[in-house]
C-alpha positions in Angstrom: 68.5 216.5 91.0 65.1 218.0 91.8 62.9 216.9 93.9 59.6 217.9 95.3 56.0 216.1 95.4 54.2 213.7 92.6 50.8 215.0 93.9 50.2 217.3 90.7 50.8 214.3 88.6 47.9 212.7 88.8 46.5 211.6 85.5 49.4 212.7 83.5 50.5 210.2 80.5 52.9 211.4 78.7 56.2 213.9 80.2 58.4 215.8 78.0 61.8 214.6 79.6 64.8 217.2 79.0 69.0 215.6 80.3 71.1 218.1 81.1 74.7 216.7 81.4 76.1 220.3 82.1 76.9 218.8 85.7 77.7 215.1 85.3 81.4 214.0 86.3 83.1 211.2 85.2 85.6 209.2 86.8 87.2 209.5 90.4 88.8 212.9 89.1 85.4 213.9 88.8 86.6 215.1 85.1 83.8 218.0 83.3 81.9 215.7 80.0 84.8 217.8 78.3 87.5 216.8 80.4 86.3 213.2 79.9 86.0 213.7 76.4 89.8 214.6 76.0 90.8 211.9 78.2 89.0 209.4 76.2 90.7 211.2 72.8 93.8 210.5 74.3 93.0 206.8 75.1 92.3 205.9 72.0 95.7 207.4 70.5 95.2 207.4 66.3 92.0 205.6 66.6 89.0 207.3 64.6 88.0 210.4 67.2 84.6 211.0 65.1 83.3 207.6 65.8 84.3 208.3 69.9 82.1 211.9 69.2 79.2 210.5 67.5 79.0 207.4 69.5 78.9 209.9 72.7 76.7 212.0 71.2 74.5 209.2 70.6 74.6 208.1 73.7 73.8 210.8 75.5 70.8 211.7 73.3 69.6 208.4 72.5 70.5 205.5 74.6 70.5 207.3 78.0 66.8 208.4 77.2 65.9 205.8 75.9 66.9 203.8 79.1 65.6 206.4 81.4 62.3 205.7 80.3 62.0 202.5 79.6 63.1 202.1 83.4 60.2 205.1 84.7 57.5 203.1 82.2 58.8 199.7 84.4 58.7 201.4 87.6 55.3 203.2 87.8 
């Protein structure tokens, strides 16, 4: 997380937002996104593991964006 002060700001319109999932944890274990990855592999035993990629992928490029700022355009 960074922090620091919205002073500077003032009068933007548009931000150029960048996720970095390099340290996100998942789970109790507090499992790496590879870790998690893996784990889920295993879950799904046989089912189709490209789907469980792309839909990741996908998510973490689309759908958490997305999100993100839909929620910052609500919020400010």
């Amino acid at each position: 997380m960074v922090s620091g002060s919205y002073t500077n700001l003032v009068g933007i319109q548009d931000f150029d937002f960048q996720f970095d999932f390099s340290e996100v944890t998942f789970y109790n274990e507090k499992m790496s996104e590879e870790e998690y990855l893996i784990k889920r592999k295993k879950d799904k035993d046989g089912d189709d593991i490209d789907k469980l990629e792309n839909h990741w992928e996908e998510t973490k490029t689309v759908n958490i964006p997305n999100k993100t700022v839909d929620v910052a355009n609500k919020n400010s």
